[in-house]
mmCIF entry with sequence, helices, sheets and N, C-alpha, C, O atoms, coordinates in Angstrom:
data_MODEL
# 
_entry.id   MODEL 
# 
_entity.id                         1 
_entity.type                       polymer 
_entity.pdbx_number_of_molecules   1 
# 
_entity_poly.entity_id                      1 
_entity_poly.type                           'polypeptide(L)' 
_entity_poly.nstd_linkage                   no 
_entity_poly.nstd_monomer                   no 
_entity_poly.pdbx_seq_one_letter_code       
;(UNK)(UNK)(UNK)(UNK)(UNK)(UNK)(UNK)(UNK)(UNK)(UNK)(UNK)(UNK)(UNK)(UNK)(UNK)(UNK)
(UNK)(UNK)(UNK)(UNK)(UNK)(UNK)(UNK)(UNK)(UNK)(UNK)(UNK)(UNK)(UNK)(UNK)(UNK)(UNK)
(UNK)(UNK)(UNK)(UNK)(UNK)(UNK)(UNK)(UNK)(UNK)(UNK)(UNK)(UNK)(UNK)(UNK)(UNK)(UNK)
(UNK)(UNK)(UNK)(UNK)(UNK)(UNK)(UNK)
;
_entity_poly.pdbx_seq_one_letter_code_can   XXXXXXXXXXXXXXXXXXXXXXXXXXXXXXXXXXXXXXXXXXXXXXXXXXXXXXX 
_entity_poly.pdbx_strand_id                 A 
# 
loop_
_entity_poly_seq.entity_id 
_entity_poly_seq.num 
_entity_poly_seq.mon_id 
_entity_poly_seq.hetero 
1 1  UNK n 
1 2  UNK n 
1 3  UNK n 
1 4  UNK n 
1 5  UNK n 
1 6  UNK n 
1 7  UNK n 
1 8  UNK n 
1 9  UNK n 
1 10 UNK n 
1 11 UNK n 
1 12 UNK n 
1 13 UNK n 
1 14 UNK n 
1 15 UNK n 
1 16 UNK n 
1 17 UNK n 
1 18 UNK n 
1 19 UNK n 
1 20 UNK n 
1 21 UNK n 
1 22 UNK n 
1 23 UNK n 
1 24 UNK n 
1 25 UNK n 
1 26 UNK n 
1 27 UNK n 
1 28 UNK n 
1 29 UNK n 
1 30 UNK n 
1 31 UNK n 
1 32 UNK n 
1 33 UNK n 
1 34 UNK n 
1 35 UNK n 
1 36 UNK n 
1 37 UNK n 
1 38 UNK n 
1 39 UNK n 
1 40 UNK n 
1 41 UNK n 
1 42 UNK n 
1 43 UNK n 
1 44 UNK n 
1 45 UNK n 
1 46 UNK n 
1 47 UNK n 
1 48 UNK n 
1 49 UNK n 
1 50 UNK n 
1 51 UNK n 
1 52 UNK n 
1 53 UNK n 
1 54 UNK n 
1 55 UNK n 
# 
_struct_asym.id          A 
_struct_asym.entity_id   1 
# 
loop_
_struct_conf.conf_type_id 
_struct_conf.id 
_struct_conf.pdbx_PDB_helix_id 
_struct_conf.beg_label_comp_id 
_struct_conf.beg_label_asym_id 
_struct_conf.beg_label_seq_id 
_struct_conf.pdbx_beg_PDB_ins_code 
_struct_conf.end_label_comp_id 
_struct_conf.end_label_asym_id 
_struct_conf.end_label_seq_id 
_struct_conf.pdbx_end_PDB_ins_code 
_struct_conf.beg_auth_comp_id 
_struct_conf.beg_auth_asym_id 
_struct_conf.beg_auth_seq_id 
_struct_conf.end_auth_comp_id 
_struct_conf.end_auth_asym_id 
_struct_conf.end_auth_seq_id 
_struct_conf.pdbx_PDB_helix_class 
_struct_conf.details 
_struct_conf.pdbx_PDB_helix_length 
HELX_P HELX_P1 AA1 UNK A 2  ? UNK A 24 ? UNK A 2  UNK A 24 1 ? 23 
HELX_P HELX_P2 AA2 UNK A 31 ? UNK A 54 ? UNK A 31 UNK A 54 1 ? 24 
# 
_struct_conf_type.id          HELX_P 
_struct_conf_type.criteria    ? 
_struct_conf_type.reference   ? 
# 
loop_
_atom_site.group_PDB 
_atom_site.id 
_atom_site.type_symbol 
_atom_site.label_atom_id 
_atom_site.label_alt_id 
_atom_site.label_comp_id 
_atom_site.label_asym_id 
_atom_site.label_entity_id 
_atom_site.label_seq_id 
_atom_site.pdbx_PDB_ins_code 
_atom_site.Cartn_x 
_atom_site.Cartn_y 
_atom_site.Cartn_z 
_atom_site.occupancy 
_atom_site.B_iso_or_equiv 
_atom_site.pdbx_formal_charge 
_atom_site.auth_seq_id 
_atom_site.auth_comp_id 
_atom_site.auth_asym_id 
_atom_site.auth_atom_id 
_atom_site.pdbx_PDB_model_num 
ATOM 1   N N  . UNK A 1 1  ? -26.393 0.055   -17.527 1.00 0.00 ? 1  UNK A N  1 
ATOM 2   C CA . UNK A 1 1  ? -25.839 1.345   -17.893 1.00 0.00 ? 1  UNK A CA 1 
ATOM 3   C C  . UNK A 1 1  ? -26.939 2.389   -17.970 1.00 0.00 ? 1  UNK A C  1 
ATOM 4   O O  . UNK A 1 1  ? -26.761 3.509   -17.489 1.00 0.00 ? 1  UNK A O  1 
ATOM 5   N N  . UNK A 1 2  ? -28.062 2.045   -18.561 1.00 0.00 ? 2  UNK A N  1 
ATOM 6   C CA . UNK A 1 2  ? -29.166 2.988   -18.699 1.00 0.00 ? 2  UNK A CA 1 
ATOM 7   C C  . UNK A 1 2  ? -29.701 3.392   -17.333 1.00 0.00 ? 2  UNK A C  1 
ATOM 8   O O  . UNK A 1 2  ? -30.058 4.552   -17.125 1.00 0.00 ? 2  UNK A O  1 
ATOM 9   N N  . UNK A 1 3  ? -29.759 2.443   -16.398 1.00 0.00 ? 3  UNK A N  1 
ATOM 10  C CA . UNK A 1 3  ? -30.234 2.752   -15.050 1.00 0.00 ? 3  UNK A CA 1 
ATOM 11  C C  . UNK A 1 3  ? -29.328 3.776   -14.374 1.00 0.00 ? 3  UNK A C  1 
ATOM 12  O O  . UNK A 1 3  ? -29.806 4.661   -13.664 1.00 0.00 ? 3  UNK A O  1 
ATOM 13  N N  . UNK A 1 4  ? -28.039 3.655   -14.591 1.00 0.00 ? 4  UNK A N  1 
ATOM 14  C CA . UNK A 1 4  ? -27.094 4.596   -13.990 1.00 0.00 ? 4  UNK A CA 1 
ATOM 15  C C  . UNK A 1 4  ? -27.278 5.996   -14.551 1.00 0.00 ? 4  UNK A C  1 
ATOM 16  O O  . UNK A 1 4  ? -27.211 6.979   -13.813 1.00 0.00 ? 4  UNK A O  1 
ATOM 17  N N  . UNK A 1 5  ? -27.508 6.087   -15.836 1.00 0.00 ? 5  UNK A N  1 
ATOM 18  C CA . UNK A 1 5  ? -27.717 7.389   -16.468 1.00 0.00 ? 5  UNK A CA 1 
ATOM 19  C C  . UNK A 1 5  ? -28.995 8.025   -15.943 1.00 0.00 ? 5  UNK A C  1 
ATOM 20  O O  . UNK A 1 5  ? -29.012 9.216   -15.633 1.00 0.00 ? 5  UNK A O  1 
ATOM 21  N N  . UNK A 1 6  ? -30.052 7.254   -15.843 1.00 0.00 ? 6  UNK A N  1 
ATOM 22  C CA . UNK A 1 6  ? -31.322 7.770   -15.328 1.00 0.00 ? 6  UNK A CA 1 
ATOM 23  C C  . UNK A 1 6  ? -31.159 8.210   -13.878 1.00 0.00 ? 6  UNK A C  1 
ATOM 24  O O  . UNK A 1 6  ? -31.663 9.265   -13.492 1.00 0.00 ? 6  UNK A O  1 
ATOM 25  N N  . UNK A 1 7  ? -30.465 7.419   -13.077 1.00 0.00 ? 7  UNK A N  1 
ATOM 26  C CA . UNK A 1 7  ? -30.235 7.777   -11.673 1.00 0.00 ? 7  UNK A CA 1 
ATOM 27  C C  . UNK A 1 7  ? -29.422 9.063   -11.568 1.00 0.00 ? 7  UNK A C  1 
ATOM 28  O O  . UNK A 1 7  ? -29.722 9.920   -10.738 1.00 0.00 ? 7  UNK A O  1 
ATOM 29  N N  . UNK A 1 8  ? -28.398 9.202   -12.401 1.00 0.00 ? 8  UNK A N  1 
ATOM 30  C CA . UNK A 1 8  ? -27.580 10.414  -12.390 1.00 0.00 ? 8  UNK A CA 1 
ATOM 31  C C  . UNK A 1 8  ? -28.413 11.635  -12.754 1.00 0.00 ? 8  UNK A C  1 
ATOM 32  O O  . UNK A 1 8  ? -28.286 12.683  -12.121 1.00 0.00 ? 8  UNK A O  1 
ATOM 33  N N  . UNK A 1 9  ? -29.252 11.512  -13.753 1.00 0.00 ? 9  UNK A N  1 
ATOM 34  C CA . UNK A 1 9  ? -30.105 12.628  -14.166 1.00 0.00 ? 9  UNK A CA 1 
ATOM 35  C C  . UNK A 1 9  ? -31.077 13.005  -13.056 1.00 0.00 ? 9  UNK A C  1 
ATOM 36  O O  . UNK A 1 9  ? -31.271 14.189  -12.780 1.00 0.00 ? 9  UNK A O  1 
ATOM 37  N N  . UNK A 1 10 ? -31.687 12.016  -12.419 1.00 0.00 ? 10 UNK A N  1 
ATOM 38  C CA . UNK A 1 10 ? -32.637 12.300  -11.340 1.00 0.00 ? 10 UNK A CA 1 
ATOM 39  C C  . UNK A 1 10 ? -31.957 12.975  -10.151 1.00 0.00 ? 10 UNK A C  1 
ATOM 40  O O  . UNK A 1 10 ? -32.502 13.915  -9.572  1.00 0.00 ? 10 UNK A O  1 
ATOM 41  N N  . UNK A 1 11 ? -30.781 12.502  -9.794  1.00 0.00 ? 11 UNK A N  1 
ATOM 42  C CA . UNK A 1 11 ? -30.051 13.122  -8.683  1.00 0.00 ? 11 UNK A CA 1 
ATOM 43  C C  . UNK A 1 11 ? -29.642 14.545  -9.047  1.00 0.00 ? 11 UNK A C  1 
ATOM 44  O O  . UNK A 1 11 ? -29.739 15.447  -8.215  1.00 0.00 ? 11 UNK A O  1 
ATOM 45  N N  . UNK A 1 12 ? -29.193 14.753  -10.264 1.00 0.00 ? 12 UNK A N  1 
ATOM 46  C CA . UNK A 1 12 ? -28.797 16.090  -10.701 1.00 0.00 ? 12 UNK A CA 1 
ATOM 47  C C  . UNK A 1 12 ? -29.969 17.056  -10.658 1.00 0.00 ? 12 UNK A C  1 
ATOM 48  O O  . UNK A 1 12 ? -29.834 18.180  -10.175 1.00 0.00 ? 12 UNK A O  1 
ATOM 49  N N  . UNK A 1 13 ? -31.112 16.622  -11.157 1.00 0.00 ? 13 UNK A N  1 
ATOM 50  C CA . UNK A 1 13 ? -32.306 17.471  -11.139 1.00 0.00 ? 13 UNK A CA 1 
ATOM 51  C C  . UNK A 1 13 ? -32.719 17.768  -9.701  1.00 0.00 ? 13 UNK A C  1 
ATOM 52  O O  . UNK A 1 13 ? -33.108 18.893  -9.389  1.00 0.00 ? 13 UNK A O  1 
ATOM 53  N N  . UNK A 1 14 ? -32.639 16.782  -8.836  1.00 0.00 ? 14 UNK A N  1 
ATOM 54  C CA . UNK A 1 14 ? -33.004 16.978  -7.430  1.00 0.00 ? 14 UNK A CA 1 
ATOM 55  C C  . UNK A 1 14 ? -32.091 17.995  -6.756  1.00 0.00 ? 14 UNK A C  1 
ATOM 56  O O  . UNK A 1 14 ? -32.564 18.884  -6.048  1.00 0.00 ? 14 UNK A O  1 
ATOM 57  N N  . UNK A 1 15 ? -30.794 17.867  -6.972  1.00 0.00 ? 15 UNK A N  1 
ATOM 58  C CA . UNK A 1 15 ? -29.843 18.797  -6.356  1.00 0.00 ? 15 UNK A CA 1 
ATOM 59  C C  . UNK A 1 15 ? -30.065 20.212  -6.871  1.00 0.00 ? 15 UNK A C  1 
ATOM 60  O O  . UNK A 1 15 ? -30.061 21.162  -6.089  1.00 0.00 ? 15 UNK A O  1 
ATOM 61  N N  . UNK A 1 16 ? -30.257 20.359  -8.162  1.00 0.00 ? 16 UNK A N  1 
ATOM 62  C CA . UNK A 1 16 ? -30.500 21.685  -8.735  1.00 0.00 ? 16 UNK A CA 1 
ATOM 63  C C  . UNK A 1 16 ? -31.787 22.279  -8.181  1.00 0.00 ? 16 UNK A C  1 
ATOM 64  O O  . UNK A 1 16 ? -31.830 23.471  -7.874  1.00 0.00 ? 16 UNK A O  1 
ATOM 65  N N  . UNK A 1 17 ? -32.832 21.477  -8.046  1.00 0.00 ? 17 UNK A N  1 
ATOM 66  C CA . UNK A 1 17 ? -34.103 21.970  -7.505  1.00 0.00 ? 17 UNK A CA 1 
ATOM 67  C C  . UNK A 1 17 ? -33.958 22.415  -6.055  1.00 0.00 ? 17 UNK A C  1 
ATOM 68  O O  . UNK A 1 17 ? -34.522 23.434  -5.658  1.00 0.00 ? 17 UNK A O  1 
ATOM 69  N N  . UNK A 1 18 ? -33.211 21.661  -5.271  1.00 0.00 ? 18 UNK A N  1 
ATOM 70  C CA . UNK A 1 18 ? -33.007 22.031  -3.866  1.00 0.00 ? 18 UNK A CA 1 
ATOM 71  C C  . UNK A 1 18 ? -32.212 23.330  -3.761  1.00 0.00 ? 18 UNK A C  1 
ATOM 72  O O  . UNK A 1 18 ? -32.569 24.215  -2.984  1.00 0.00 ? 18 UNK A O  1 
ATOM 73  N N  . UNK A 1 19 ? -31.139 23.445  -4.536  1.00 0.00 ? 19 UNK A N  1 
ATOM 74  C CA . UNK A 1 19 ? -30.334 24.668  -4.515  1.00 0.00 ? 19 UNK A CA 1 
ATOM 75  C C  . UNK A 1 19 ? -31.167 25.855  -4.959  1.00 0.00 ? 19 UNK A C  1 
ATOM 76  O O  . UNK A 1 19 ? -31.091 26.924  -4.353  1.00 0.00 ? 19 UNK A O  1 
ATOM 77  N N  . UNK A 1 20 ? -31.957 25.687  -5.999  1.00 0.00 ? 20 UNK A N  1 
ATOM 78  C CA . UNK A 1 20 ? -32.815 26.772  -6.485  1.00 0.00 ? 20 UNK A CA 1 
ATOM 79  C C  . UNK A 1 20 ? -33.818 27.194  -5.416  1.00 0.00 ? 20 UNK A C  1 
ATOM 80  O O  . UNK A 1 20 ? -34.043 28.387  -5.215  1.00 0.00 ? 20 UNK A O  1 
ATOM 81  N N  . UNK A 1 21 ? -34.420 26.224  -4.731  1.00 0.00 ? 21 UNK A N  1 
ATOM 82  C CA . UNK A 1 21 ? -35.392 26.542  -3.682  1.00 0.00 ? 21 UNK A CA 1 
ATOM 83  C C  . UNK A 1 21 ? -34.726 27.286  -2.528  1.00 0.00 ? 21 UNK A C  1 
ATOM 84  O O  . UNK A 1 21 ? -35.301 28.229  -1.984  1.00 0.00 ? 21 UNK A O  1 
ATOM 85  N N  . UNK A 1 22 ? -33.527 26.871  -2.154  1.00 0.00 ? 22 UNK A N  1 
ATOM 86  C CA . UNK A 1 22 ? -32.819 27.563  -1.074  1.00 0.00 ? 22 UNK A CA 1 
ATOM 87  C C  . UNK A 1 22 ? -32.503 28.998  -1.458  1.00 0.00 ? 22 UNK A C  1 
ATOM 88  O O  . UNK A 1 22 ? -32.682 29.909  -0.650  1.00 0.00 ? 22 UNK A O  1 
ATOM 89  N N  . UNK A 1 23 ? -32.041 29.206  -2.664  1.00 0.00 ? 23 UNK A N  1 
ATOM 90  C CA . UNK A 1 23 ? -31.698 30.566  -3.091  1.00 0.00 ? 23 UNK A CA 1 
ATOM 91  C C  . UNK A 1 23 ? -32.940 31.435  -3.226  1.00 0.00 ? 23 UNK A C  1 
ATOM 92  O O  . UNK A 1 23 ? -32.903 32.629  -2.929  1.00 0.00 ? 23 UNK A O  1 
ATOM 93  N N  . UNK A 1 24 ? -34.016 30.850  -3.664  1.00 0.00 ? 24 UNK A N  1 
ATOM 94  C CA . UNK A 1 24 ? -35.258 31.610  -3.827  1.00 0.00 ? 24 UNK A CA 1 
ATOM 95  C C  . UNK A 1 24 ? -35.783 32.078  -2.477  1.00 0.00 ? 24 UNK A C  1 
ATOM 96  O O  . UNK A 1 24 ? -36.316 33.182  -2.359  1.00 0.00 ? 24 UNK A O  1 
ATOM 97  N N  . UNK A 1 25 ? -35.630 31.244  -1.469  1.00 0.00 ? 25 UNK A N  1 
ATOM 98  C CA . UNK A 1 25 ? -36.116 31.595  -0.128  1.00 0.00 ? 25 UNK A CA 1 
ATOM 99  C C  . UNK A 1 25 ? -35.038 32.280  0.708   1.00 0.00 ? 25 UNK A C  1 
ATOM 100 O O  . UNK A 1 25 ? -35.263 32.582  1.880   1.00 0.00 ? 25 UNK A O  1 
ATOM 101 N N  . UNK A 1 26 ? -33.890 32.522  0.128   1.00 0.00 ? 26 UNK A N  1 
ATOM 102 C CA . UNK A 1 26 ? -32.776 33.192  0.799   1.00 0.00 ? 26 UNK A CA 1 
ATOM 103 C C  . UNK A 1 26 ? -32.346 32.458  2.063   1.00 0.00 ? 26 UNK A C  1 
ATOM 104 O O  . UNK A 1 26 ? -32.135 33.068  3.111   1.00 0.00 ? 26 UNK A O  1 
ATOM 105 N N  . UNK A 1 27 ? -32.222 31.144  1.949   1.00 0.00 ? 27 UNK A N  1 
ATOM 106 C CA . UNK A 1 27 ? -31.739 30.323  3.057   1.00 0.00 ? 27 UNK A CA 1 
ATOM 107 C C  . UNK A 1 27 ? -30.229 30.173  2.901   1.00 0.00 ? 27 UNK A C  1 
ATOM 108 O O  . UNK A 1 27 ? -29.742 29.727  1.862   1.00 0.00 ? 27 UNK A O  1 
ATOM 109 N N  . UNK A 1 28 ? -29.511 30.545  3.926   1.00 0.00 ? 28 UNK A N  1 
ATOM 110 C CA . UNK A 1 28 ? -28.051 30.444  3.872   1.00 0.00 ? 28 UNK A CA 1 
ATOM 111 C C  . UNK A 1 28 ? -27.622 29.027  4.244   1.00 0.00 ? 28 UNK A C  1 
ATOM 112 O O  . UNK A 1 28 ? -27.966 28.524  5.313   1.00 0.00 ? 28 UNK A O  1 
ATOM 113 N N  . UNK A 1 29 ? -26.875 28.396  3.358   1.00 0.00 ? 29 UNK A N  1 
ATOM 114 C CA . UNK A 1 29 ? -26.328 27.069  3.627   1.00 0.00 ? 29 UNK A CA 1 
ATOM 115 C C  . UNK A 1 29 ? -24.811 27.216  3.655   1.00 0.00 ? 29 UNK A C  1 
ATOM 116 O O  . UNK A 1 29 ? -24.191 27.596  2.662   1.00 0.00 ? 29 UNK A O  1 
ATOM 117 N N  . UNK A 1 30 ? -24.235 26.914  4.792   1.00 0.00 ? 30 UNK A N  1 
ATOM 118 C CA . UNK A 1 30 ? -22.789 27.086  4.945   1.00 0.00 ? 30 UNK A CA 1 
ATOM 119 C C  . UNK A 1 30 ? -22.042 25.821  4.524   1.00 0.00 ? 30 UNK A C  1 
ATOM 120 O O  . UNK A 1 30 ? -22.629 24.751  4.360   1.00 0.00 ? 30 UNK A O  1 
ATOM 121 N N  . UNK A 1 31 ? -20.750 25.979  4.357   1.00 0.00 ? 31 UNK A N  1 
ATOM 122 C CA . UNK A 1 31 ? -19.914 24.839  4.004   1.00 0.00 ? 31 UNK A CA 1 
ATOM 123 C C  . UNK A 1 31 ? -19.904 23.770  5.078   1.00 0.00 ? 31 UNK A C  1 
ATOM 124 O O  . UNK A 1 31 ? -19.774 22.582  4.781   1.00 0.00 ? 31 UNK A O  1 
ATOM 125 N N  . UNK A 1 32 ? -20.043 24.192  6.328   1.00 0.00 ? 32 UNK A N  1 
ATOM 126 C CA . UNK A 1 32 ? -20.071 23.230  7.434   1.00 0.00 ? 32 UNK A CA 1 
ATOM 127 C C  . UNK A 1 32 ? -21.307 22.342  7.324   1.00 0.00 ? 32 UNK A C  1 
ATOM 128 O O  . UNK A 1 32 ? -21.226 21.136  7.560   1.00 0.00 ? 32 UNK A O  1 
ATOM 129 N N  . UNK A 1 33 ? -22.438 22.921  6.972   1.00 0.00 ? 33 UNK A N  1 
ATOM 130 C CA . UNK A 1 33 ? -23.668 22.132  6.819   1.00 0.00 ? 33 UNK A CA 1 
ATOM 131 C C  . UNK A 1 33 ? -23.560 21.163  5.652   1.00 0.00 ? 33 UNK A C  1 
ATOM 132 O O  . UNK A 1 33 ? -24.016 20.024  5.742   1.00 0.00 ? 33 UNK A O  1 
ATOM 133 N N  . UNK A 1 34 ? -22.965 21.608  4.572   1.00 0.00 ? 34 UNK A N  1 
ATOM 134 C CA . UNK A 1 34 ? -22.776 20.725  3.419   1.00 0.00 ? 34 UNK A CA 1 
ATOM 135 C C  . UNK A 1 34 ? -21.824 19.585  3.787   1.00 0.00 ? 34 UNK A C  1 
ATOM 136 O O  . UNK A 1 34 ? -22.071 18.430  3.440   1.00 0.00 ? 34 UNK A O  1 
ATOM 137 N N  . UNK A 1 35 ? -20.744 19.908  4.485   1.00 0.00 ? 35 UNK A N  1 
ATOM 138 C CA . UNK A 1 35 ? -19.783 18.882  4.897   1.00 0.00 ? 35 UNK A CA 1 
ATOM 139 C C  . UNK A 1 35 ? -20.419 17.877  5.851   1.00 0.00 ? 35 UNK A C  1 
ATOM 140 O O  . UNK A 1 35 ? -20.052 16.702  5.844   1.00 0.00 ? 35 UNK A O  1 
ATOM 141 N N  . UNK A 1 36 ? -21.362 18.323  6.665   1.00 0.00 ? 36 UNK A N  1 
ATOM 142 C CA . UNK A 1 36 ? -22.040 17.413  7.588   1.00 0.00 ? 36 UNK A CA 1 
ATOM 143 C C  . UNK A 1 36 ? -22.989 16.476  6.849   1.00 0.00 ? 36 UNK A C  1 
ATOM 144 O O  . UNK A 1 36 ? -23.298 15.394  7.349   1.00 0.00 ? 36 UNK A O  1 
ATOM 145 N N  . UNK A 1 37 ? -23.451 16.869  5.680   1.00 0.00 ? 37 UNK A N  1 
ATOM 146 C CA . UNK A 1 37 ? -24.389 16.065  4.904   1.00 0.00 ? 37 UNK A CA 1 
ATOM 147 C C  . UNK A 1 37 ? -23.680 14.995  4.070   1.00 0.00 ? 37 UNK A C  1 
ATOM 148 O O  . UNK A 1 37 ? -24.252 13.935  3.818   1.00 0.00 ? 37 UNK A O  1 
ATOM 149 N N  . UNK A 1 38 ? -22.471 15.254  3.650   1.00 0.00 ? 38 UNK A N  1 
ATOM 150 C CA . UNK A 1 38 ? -21.759 14.348  2.741   1.00 0.00 ? 38 UNK A CA 1 
ATOM 151 C C  . UNK A 1 38 ? -21.581 12.926  3.267   1.00 0.00 ? 38 UNK A C  1 
ATOM 152 O O  . UNK A 1 38 ? -21.722 11.987  2.484   1.00 0.00 ? 38 UNK A O  1 
ATOM 153 N N  . UNK A 1 39 ? -21.277 12.715  4.553   1.00 0.00 ? 39 UNK A N  1 
ATOM 154 C CA . UNK A 1 39 ? -21.151 11.321  5.015   1.00 0.00 ? 39 UNK A CA 1 
ATOM 155 C C  . UNK A 1 39 ? -22.430 10.510  4.825   1.00 0.00 ? 39 UNK A C  1 
ATOM 156 O O  . UNK A 1 39 ? -22.364 9.300   4.607   1.00 0.00 ? 39 UNK A O  1 
ATOM 157 N N  . UNK A 1 40 ? -23.581 11.153  4.902   1.00 0.00 ? 40 UNK A N  1 
ATOM 158 C CA . UNK A 1 40 ? -24.837 10.421  4.702   1.00 0.00 ? 40 UNK A CA 1 
ATOM 159 C C  . UNK A 1 40 ? -24.949 9.914   3.271   1.00 0.00 ? 40 UNK A C  1 
ATOM 160 O O  . UNK A 1 40 ? -25.508 8.843   3.034   1.00 0.00 ? 40 UNK A O  1 
ATOM 161 N N  . UNK A 1 41 ? -24.426 10.668  2.326   1.00 0.00 ? 41 UNK A N  1 
ATOM 162 C CA . UNK A 1 41 ? -24.434 10.198  0.936   1.00 0.00 ? 41 UNK A CA 1 
ATOM 163 C C  . UNK A 1 41 ? -23.556 8.955   0.794   1.00 0.00 ? 41 UNK A C  1 
ATOM 164 O O  . UNK A 1 41 ? -23.883 8.043   0.034   1.00 0.00 ? 41 UNK A O  1 
ATOM 165 N N  . UNK A 1 42 ? -22.448 8.922   1.521   1.00 0.00 ? 42 UNK A N  1 
ATOM 166 C CA . UNK A 1 42 ? -21.586 7.734   1.498   1.00 0.00 ? 42 UNK A CA 1 
ATOM 167 C C  . UNK A 1 42 ? -22.301 6.537   2.106   1.00 0.00 ? 42 UNK A C  1 
ATOM 168 O O  . UNK A 1 42 ? -22.194 5.422   1.594   1.00 0.00 ? 42 UNK A O  1 
ATOM 169 N N  . UNK A 1 43 ? -23.028 6.761   3.195   1.00 0.00 ? 43 UNK A N  1 
ATOM 170 C CA . UNK A 1 43 ? -23.777 5.675   3.837   1.00 0.00 ? 43 UNK A CA 1 
ATOM 171 C C  . UNK A 1 43 ? -24.816 5.115   2.875   1.00 0.00 ? 43 UNK A C  1 
ATOM 172 O O  . UNK A 1 43 ? -24.976 3.899   2.767   1.00 0.00 ? 43 UNK A O  1 
ATOM 173 N N  . UNK A 1 44 ? -25.519 5.995   2.183   1.00 0.00 ? 44 UNK A N  1 
ATOM 174 C CA . UNK A 1 44 ? -26.528 5.555   1.215   1.00 0.00 ? 44 UNK A CA 1 
ATOM 175 C C  . UNK A 1 44 ? -25.859 4.783   0.077   1.00 0.00 ? 44 UNK A C  1 
ATOM 176 O O  . UNK A 1 44 ? -26.372 3.752   -0.357  1.00 0.00 ? 44 UNK A O  1 
ATOM 177 N N  . UNK A 1 45 ? -24.719 5.276   -0.405  1.00 0.00 ? 45 UNK A N  1 
ATOM 178 C CA . UNK A 1 45 ? -24.001 4.593   -1.480  1.00 0.00 ? 45 UNK A CA 1 
ATOM 179 C C  . UNK A 1 45 ? -23.548 3.198   -1.085  1.00 0.00 ? 45 UNK A C  1 
ATOM 180 O O  . UNK A 1 45 ? -23.656 2.260   -1.874  1.00 0.00 ? 45 UNK A O  1 
ATOM 181 N N  . UNK A 1 46 ? -23.046 3.059   0.126   1.00 0.00 ? 46 UNK A N  1 
ATOM 182 C CA . UNK A 1 46 ? -22.622 1.740   0.611   1.00 0.00 ? 46 UNK A CA 1 
ATOM 183 C C  . UNK A 1 46 ? -23.822 0.815   0.740   1.00 0.00 ? 46 UNK A C  1 
ATOM 184 O O  . UNK A 1 46 ? -23.742 -0.359  0.378   1.00 0.00 ? 46 UNK A O  1 
ATOM 185 N N  . UNK A 1 47 ? -24.930 1.333   1.253   1.00 0.00 ? 47 UNK A N  1 
ATOM 186 C CA . UNK A 1 47 ? -26.137 0.509   1.399   1.00 0.00 ? 47 UNK A CA 1 
ATOM 187 C C  . UNK A 1 47 ? -26.631 0.018   0.043   1.00 0.00 ? 47 UNK A C  1 
ATOM 188 O O  . UNK A 1 47 ? -27.036 -1.137  -0.090  1.00 0.00 ? 47 UNK A O  1 
ATOM 189 N N  . UNK A 1 48 ? -26.599 0.880   -0.956  1.00 0.00 ? 48 UNK A N  1 
ATOM 190 C CA . UNK A 1 48 ? -27.024 0.483   -2.302  1.00 0.00 ? 48 UNK A CA 1 
ATOM 191 C C  . UNK A 1 48 ? -26.070 -0.569  -2.862  1.00 0.00 ? 48 UNK A C  1 
ATOM 192 O O  . UNK A 1 48 ? -26.513 -1.547  -3.465  1.00 0.00 ? 48 UNK A O  1 
ATOM 193 N N  . UNK A 1 49 ? -24.773 -0.377  -2.668  1.00 0.00 ? 49 UNK A N  1 
ATOM 194 C CA . UNK A 1 49 ? -23.792 -1.347  -3.171  1.00 0.00 ? 49 UNK A CA 1 
ATOM 195 C C  . UNK A 1 49 ? -23.979 -2.712  -2.515  1.00 0.00 ? 49 UNK A C  1 
ATOM 196 O O  . UNK A 1 49 ? -23.902 -3.741  -3.186  1.00 0.00 ? 49 UNK A O  1 
ATOM 197 N N  . UNK A 1 50 ? -24.225 -2.722  -1.213  1.00 0.00 ? 50 UNK A N  1 
ATOM 198 C CA . UNK A 1 50 ? -24.457 -3.994  -0.515  1.00 0.00 ? 50 UNK A CA 1 
ATOM 199 C C  . UNK A 1 50 ? -25.736 -4.648  -1.019  1.00 0.00 ? 50 UNK A C  1 
ATOM 200 O O  . UNK A 1 50 ? -25.778 -5.858  -1.242  1.00 0.00 ? 50 UNK A O  1 
ATOM 201 N N  . UNK A 1 51 ? -26.768 -3.848  -1.196  1.00 0.00 ? 51 UNK A N  1 
ATOM 202 C CA . UNK A 1 51 ? -28.034 -4.384  -1.697  1.00 0.00 ? 51 UNK A CA 1 
ATOM 203 C C  . UNK A 1 51 ? -27.901 -4.991  -3.078  1.00 0.00 ? 51 UNK A C  1 
ATOM 204 O O  . UNK A 1 51 ? -28.480 -6.039  -3.361  1.00 0.00 ? 51 UNK A O  1 
ATOM 205 N N  . UNK A 1 52 ? -27.139 -4.333  -3.939  1.00 0.00 ? 52 UNK A N  1 
ATOM 206 C CA . UNK A 1 52 ? -26.958 -4.858  -5.294  1.00 0.00 ? 52 UNK A CA 1 
ATOM 207 C C  . UNK A 1 52 ? -26.090 -6.110  -5.305  1.00 0.00 ? 52 UNK A C  1 
ATOM 208 O O  . UNK A 1 52 ? -26.302 -7.006  -6.122  1.00 0.00 ? 52 UNK A O  1 
ATOM 209 N N  . UNK A 1 53 ? -25.127 -6.175  -4.414  1.00 0.00 ? 53 UNK A N  1 
ATOM 210 C CA . UNK A 1 53 ? -24.232 -7.333  -4.425  1.00 0.00 ? 53 UNK A CA 1 
ATOM 211 C C  . UNK A 1 53 ? -24.875 -8.575  -3.821  1.00 0.00 ? 53 UNK A C  1 
ATOM 212 O O  . UNK A 1 53 ? -24.458 -9.692  -4.125  1.00 0.00 ? 53 UNK A O  1 
ATOM 213 N N  . UNK A 1 54 ? -25.878 -8.401  -2.974  1.00 0.00 ? 54 UNK A N  1 
ATOM 214 C CA . UNK A 1 54 ? -26.513 -9.557  -2.342  1.00 0.00 ? 54 UNK A CA 1 
ATOM 215 C C  . UNK A 1 54 ? -27.761 -10.022 -3.070  1.00 0.00 ? 54 UNK A C  1 
ATOM 216 O O  . UNK A 1 54 ? -28.292 -11.088 -2.759  1.00 0.00 ? 54 UNK A O  1 
ATOM 217 N N  . UNK A 1 55 ? -28.235 -9.250  -4.024  1.00 0.00 ? 55 UNK A N  1 
ATOM 218 C CA . UNK A 1 55 ? -29.466 -9.679  -4.725  1.00 0.00 ? 55 UNK A CA 1 
ATOM 219 C C  . UNK A 1 55 ? -29.187 -10.187 -6.116  1.00 0.00 ? 55 UNK A C  1 
ATOM 220 O O  . UNK A 1 55 ? -30.111 -10.580 -6.827  1.00 0.00 ? 55 UNK A O  1 
# 
């Protein structure tokens, strides 16, 4: 449980830092680009789940 909380906090901080950096540099990120990125998060999630279930 503690590992999940730490992972959630780290991911949250990372996302906030990336968004802040984009806004600071005035980089436009469209919804299409965000939608194109989301499947990769699913791939990473599945890979982690498989890794945890086999070890």
């Amino acid at each position: 449980m503690t590992d999940s909380v730490i992972a959630f906090i780290l991911v949250s901080v990372s996302v906030v830092a990336i968004v802040w950096a984009f806004r600071r540099r005035h980089v436009a990120v469209t919804g299409v680009e965000i939608a194109a990125t989301l499947p990769w998060l699913a791939v990473i999630g599945v890979a982690v789940a498989i890794g945890r279930s086999t070890s």
